[in-house]
PALOZA-461971 format. One line per 5 residues: number of its first residue (from 1); their letters; for each residue x, y, z of C-alpha. Coordinates in Angstrom, 1 decimal. Last residue first. Layout:
// residues N
NUM) A) X Y Z  ...
END
This chain:
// residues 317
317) XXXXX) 19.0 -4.0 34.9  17.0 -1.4 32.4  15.8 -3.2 29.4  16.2 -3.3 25.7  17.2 -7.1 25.1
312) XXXXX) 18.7 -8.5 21.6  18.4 -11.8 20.8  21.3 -14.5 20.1  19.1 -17.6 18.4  21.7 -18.3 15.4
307) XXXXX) 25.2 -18.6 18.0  28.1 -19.3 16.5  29.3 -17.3 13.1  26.4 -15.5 11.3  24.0 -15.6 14.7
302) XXXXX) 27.3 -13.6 16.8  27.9 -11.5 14.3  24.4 -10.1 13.6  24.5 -9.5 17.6  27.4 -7.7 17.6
297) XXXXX) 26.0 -5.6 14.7  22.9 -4.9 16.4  24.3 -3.9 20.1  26.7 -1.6 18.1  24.1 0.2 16.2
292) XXXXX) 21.2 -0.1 19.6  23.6 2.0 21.2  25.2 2.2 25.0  26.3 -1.7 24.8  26.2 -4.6 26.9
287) XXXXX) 28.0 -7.9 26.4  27.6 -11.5 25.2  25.0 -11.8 28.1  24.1 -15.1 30.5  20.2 -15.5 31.8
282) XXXXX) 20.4 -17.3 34.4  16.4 -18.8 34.7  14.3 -19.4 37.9  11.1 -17.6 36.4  11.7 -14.9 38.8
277) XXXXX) 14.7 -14.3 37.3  18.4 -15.7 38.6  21.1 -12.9 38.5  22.6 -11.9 35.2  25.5 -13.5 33.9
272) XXXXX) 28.3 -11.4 32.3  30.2 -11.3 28.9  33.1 -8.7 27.7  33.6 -11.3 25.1  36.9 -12.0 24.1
267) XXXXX) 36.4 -16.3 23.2  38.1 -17.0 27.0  35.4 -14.7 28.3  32.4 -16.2 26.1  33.5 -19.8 27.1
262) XXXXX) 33.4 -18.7 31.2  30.1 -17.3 30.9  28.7 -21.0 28.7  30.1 -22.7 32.0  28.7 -20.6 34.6
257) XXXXX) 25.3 -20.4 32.6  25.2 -24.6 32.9  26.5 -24.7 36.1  23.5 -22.6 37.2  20.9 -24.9 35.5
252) XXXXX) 18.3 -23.6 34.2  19.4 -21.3 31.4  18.8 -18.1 29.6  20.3 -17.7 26.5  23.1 -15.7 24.5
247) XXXXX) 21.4 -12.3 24.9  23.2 -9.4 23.5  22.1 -6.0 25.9  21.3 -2.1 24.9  20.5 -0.2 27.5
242) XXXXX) 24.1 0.8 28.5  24.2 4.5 29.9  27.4 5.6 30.4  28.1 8.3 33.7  31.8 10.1 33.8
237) XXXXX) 33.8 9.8 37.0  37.2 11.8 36.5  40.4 10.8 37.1  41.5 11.0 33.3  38.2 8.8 32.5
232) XXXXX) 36.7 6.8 35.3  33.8 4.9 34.1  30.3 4.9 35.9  27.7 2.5 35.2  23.7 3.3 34.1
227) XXXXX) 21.1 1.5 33.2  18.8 2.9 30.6  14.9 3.5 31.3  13.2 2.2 28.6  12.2 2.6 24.7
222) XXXXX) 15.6 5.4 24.7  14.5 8.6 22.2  17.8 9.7 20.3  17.8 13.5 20.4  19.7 15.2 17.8
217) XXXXX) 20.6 19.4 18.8  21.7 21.8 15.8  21.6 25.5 17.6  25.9 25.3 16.9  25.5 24.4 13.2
212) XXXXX) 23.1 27.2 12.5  25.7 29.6 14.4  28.4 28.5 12.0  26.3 29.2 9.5  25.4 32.6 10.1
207) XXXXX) 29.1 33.4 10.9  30.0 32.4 7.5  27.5 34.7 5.8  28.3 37.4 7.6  32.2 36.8 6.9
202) XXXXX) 31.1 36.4 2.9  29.2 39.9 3.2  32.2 41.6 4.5  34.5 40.2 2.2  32.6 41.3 -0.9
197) XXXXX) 32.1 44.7 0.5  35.9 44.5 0.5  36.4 43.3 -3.1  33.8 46.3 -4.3  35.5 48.8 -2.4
192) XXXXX) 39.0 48.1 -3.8  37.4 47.6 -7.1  35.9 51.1 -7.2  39.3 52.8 -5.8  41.4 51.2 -8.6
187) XXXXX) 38.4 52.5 -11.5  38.6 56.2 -10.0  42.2 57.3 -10.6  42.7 56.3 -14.1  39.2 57.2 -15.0
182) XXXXX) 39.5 60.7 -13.7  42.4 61.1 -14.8  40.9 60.1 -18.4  37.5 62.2 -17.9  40.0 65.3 -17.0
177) XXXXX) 41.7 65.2 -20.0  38.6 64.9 -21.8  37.3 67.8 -20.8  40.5 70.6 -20.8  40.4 69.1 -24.1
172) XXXXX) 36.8 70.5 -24.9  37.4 73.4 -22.9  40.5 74.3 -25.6  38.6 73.4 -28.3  35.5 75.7 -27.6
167) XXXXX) 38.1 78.4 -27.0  39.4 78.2 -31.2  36.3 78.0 -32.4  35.0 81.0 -31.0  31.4 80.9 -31.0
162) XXXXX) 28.9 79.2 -32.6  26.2 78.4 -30.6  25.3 74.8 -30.1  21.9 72.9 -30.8  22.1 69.7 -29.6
157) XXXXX) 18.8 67.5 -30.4  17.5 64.8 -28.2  16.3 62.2 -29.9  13.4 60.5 -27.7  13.6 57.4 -26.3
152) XXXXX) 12.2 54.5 -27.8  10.2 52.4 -25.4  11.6 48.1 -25.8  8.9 45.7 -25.2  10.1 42.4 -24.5
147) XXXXX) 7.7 39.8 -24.8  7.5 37.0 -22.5  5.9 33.8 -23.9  3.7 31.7 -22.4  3.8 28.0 -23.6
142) XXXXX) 6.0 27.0 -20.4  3.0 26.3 -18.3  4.5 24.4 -15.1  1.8 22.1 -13.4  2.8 20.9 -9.5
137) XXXXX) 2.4 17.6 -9.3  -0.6 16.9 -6.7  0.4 15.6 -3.0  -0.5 12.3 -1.9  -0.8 11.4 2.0
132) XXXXX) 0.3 8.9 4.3  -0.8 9.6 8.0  0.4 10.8 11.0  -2.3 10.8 14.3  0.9 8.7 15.7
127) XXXXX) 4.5 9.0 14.7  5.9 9.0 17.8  4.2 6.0 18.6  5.7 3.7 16.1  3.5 0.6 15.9
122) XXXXX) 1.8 1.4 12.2  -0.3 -0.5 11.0  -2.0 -0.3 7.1  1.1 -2.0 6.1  0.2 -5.4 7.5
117) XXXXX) 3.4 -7.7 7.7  4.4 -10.4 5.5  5.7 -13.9 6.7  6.5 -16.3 4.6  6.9 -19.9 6.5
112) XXXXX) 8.6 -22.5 5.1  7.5 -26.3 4.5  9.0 -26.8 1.5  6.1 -25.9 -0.4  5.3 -23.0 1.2
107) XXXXX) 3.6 -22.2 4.3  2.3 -18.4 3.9  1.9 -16.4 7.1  0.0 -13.1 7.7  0.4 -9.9 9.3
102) XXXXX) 0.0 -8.1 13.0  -3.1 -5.9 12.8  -5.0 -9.9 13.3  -2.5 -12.7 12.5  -3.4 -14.3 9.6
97) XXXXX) -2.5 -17.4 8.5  -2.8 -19.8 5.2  -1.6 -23.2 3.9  -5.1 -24.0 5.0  -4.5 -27.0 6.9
92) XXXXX) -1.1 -27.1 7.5  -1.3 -23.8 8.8  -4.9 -23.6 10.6  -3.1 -26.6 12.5  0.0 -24.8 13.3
87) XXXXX) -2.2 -21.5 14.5  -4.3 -24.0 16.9  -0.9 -25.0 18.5  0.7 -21.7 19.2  -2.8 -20.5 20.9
82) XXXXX) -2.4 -23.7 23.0  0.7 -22.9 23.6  0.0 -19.3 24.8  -3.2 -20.3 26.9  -1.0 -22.4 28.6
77) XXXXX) 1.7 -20.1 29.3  -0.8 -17.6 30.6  -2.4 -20.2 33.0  1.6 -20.7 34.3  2.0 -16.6 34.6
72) XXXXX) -1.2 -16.8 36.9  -4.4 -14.7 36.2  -5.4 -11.1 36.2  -5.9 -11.5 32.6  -4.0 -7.9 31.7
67) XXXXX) -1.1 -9.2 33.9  -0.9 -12.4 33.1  -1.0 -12.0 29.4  1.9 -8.9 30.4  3.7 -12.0 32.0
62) XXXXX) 3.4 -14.7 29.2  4.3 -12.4 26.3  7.8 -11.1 28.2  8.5 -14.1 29.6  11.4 -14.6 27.7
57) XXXXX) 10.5 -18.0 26.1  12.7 -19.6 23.7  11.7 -19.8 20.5  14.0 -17.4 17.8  14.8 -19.7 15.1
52) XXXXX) 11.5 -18.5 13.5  12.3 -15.1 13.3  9.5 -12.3 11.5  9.9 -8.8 10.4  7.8 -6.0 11.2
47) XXXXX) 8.9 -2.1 10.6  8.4 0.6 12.7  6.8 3.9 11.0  7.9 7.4 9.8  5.4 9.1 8.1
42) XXXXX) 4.8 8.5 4.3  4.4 11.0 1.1  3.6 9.6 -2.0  4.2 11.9 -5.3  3.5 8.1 -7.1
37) XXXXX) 6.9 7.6 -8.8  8.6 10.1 -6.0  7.6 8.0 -3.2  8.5 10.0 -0.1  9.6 8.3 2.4
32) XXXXX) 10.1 8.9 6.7  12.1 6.9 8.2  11.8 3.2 9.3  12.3 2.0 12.6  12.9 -1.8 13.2
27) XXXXX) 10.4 -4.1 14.7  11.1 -8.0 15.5  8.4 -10.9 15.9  9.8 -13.9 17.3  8.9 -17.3 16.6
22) XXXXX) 6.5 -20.6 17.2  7.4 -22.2 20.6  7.3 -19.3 22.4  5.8 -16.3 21.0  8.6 -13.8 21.5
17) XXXXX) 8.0 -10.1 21.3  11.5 -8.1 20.3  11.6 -4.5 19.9  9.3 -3.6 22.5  6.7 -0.9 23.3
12) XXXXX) 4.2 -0.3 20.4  5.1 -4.1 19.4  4.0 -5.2 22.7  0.2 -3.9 22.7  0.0 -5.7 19.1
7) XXXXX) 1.1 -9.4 20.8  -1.8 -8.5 23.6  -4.5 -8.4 20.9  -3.0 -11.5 19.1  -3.2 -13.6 22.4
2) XX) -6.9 -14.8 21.8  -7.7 -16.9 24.8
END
């Protein structure tokens, strides 16, 4: 059975898909780029990285098989091992492989494996029908060169009448006396209304900010239906969605998840233990949180200090 078709189908949904016994593939969201080097424009898009510590089975893989196959979750798990085991051989044979619209794995020298993903794929369904594009720099011809061309105006000749000298000094003072009051008066009274046109066009501008701030609405898109608790806050009942949950493993044994619950809550951990699944596991949680930021950085915690295979699980409980 070729599993790689059914691996793609998860990435559009989950962040997490688990092949067990071989790794994890994880997805985080990129946003859009622009590559100013190239004048490259790119759509937002998830990103594919690869965990080898994480091999524990989840189920996820195994039941959507299952599902799509029509078959049981045990013939699923075979087909998944045996999958696992013919891409180990191509490995250590070749040194080489690919994983169709997924990626492809080097082994190195030391026996590592380097995973890089195919860029040409794109599992973020918001951004579908979105592709990368180039757009053409924009040519600026500064080699014109404006010329100004300045219109003489004609002279305009005063021809006065002589007349009484003595009156055509006594209007011309009357004249300038009355340019310098006027001046005096006039300049005060032109500021005034230039500082408070000023002021009214700096409050317009200000209330059409403050209005573009108000309209602003962010929407954070959930992958699945959150669970919900209620809180009380200052008597009243307020609703918090926690989707986001730290996974510290899933266990057989009941005594087993009893006693790894009761380490997390003497280490601080707001932990719980989740009912048996129908694959007879107890899954036990560091905690659950209402965003994939604080879910993430307890979980980055948590692999840099105790536990290296703590996953993160978006899922409605």
């Amino acid at each position: 059975m070729n599993i790689e078709h059914y691996i793609g189908q998860l990435l559009y949904r989950y962040q997490c898909v688990t092949v067990p016994g071989f790794g994890a593939f994880l997805t985080e969201i990129q946003s859009a780029q622009w590559v100013e080097s190239a004048n490259s424009f790119f759509p937002p898009k998830k990103l594919i990285s690869f965990n080898t510590n994480i091999k524990n089975n989840d189920g996820l893989l195994a039941n959507h098989i299952a599902r799509a196959e029509k078959t049981s979750y045990e013939y699923a798990i075979s087909a998944i091992q045996y999958e696992v085991l013919n891409w180990k051989k191509a490995l250590e044979q070749n040194k080489m492989l690919t994983i169709k619209n997924v990626g492809s794995f080097a082994l190195t020298a030391t026996n590592n494996l380097v995973f890089t993903p195919l860029e040409q794929k794109n599992y973020l369904t918001s951004s579908f029908g979105l592709s990368s594009f180039v757009s053409p720099v924009v040519k600026r011809d500064s080699s014109v060169e404006i010329k100004e061309v300045i219109e003489e105006s004609p002279v305009i000749s005063l021809v006065t009448e002589e007349r009484n000298g003595r009156s055509y000094l006594k209007y011309a003072a009357i004249f300038v006396l009355g340019l310098g009051l006027l001046g005096s008066v006039g300049y005060p009274v032109y500021q005034n209304q230039i500082a408070s046109e000023t002021v009214l066009v700096e409050q317009a501008v200000q209330k059409k900010v403050e209005s573009k701030i108000q309209e602003a609405t962010f929407f954070i898109k959930s992958p699945m239906a959150p669970v919900t608790l209620s809180v009380k806050v200052n008597k009243e009942t307020k609703e918090v969605k926690m989707s986001y949950h730290v996974v510290a493993g899933a266990f057989r044994d009941e005594s087993n998840a009893e006693q790894v619950l009761k380490k997390l809550t003497k280490m601080g951990y707001k932990a719980r233990r989740l009912e048996v699944n129908k694959h007879g596991l107890y899954p036990v949680l560091y905690g659950s949180f209402a965003t994939y930021a604080e879910a993430q950085k307890v979980k980055n915690e948590v692999r840099e200090s105790e536990n290296p295979e703590a996953w993160l699980l978006v899922e409605s409980l």
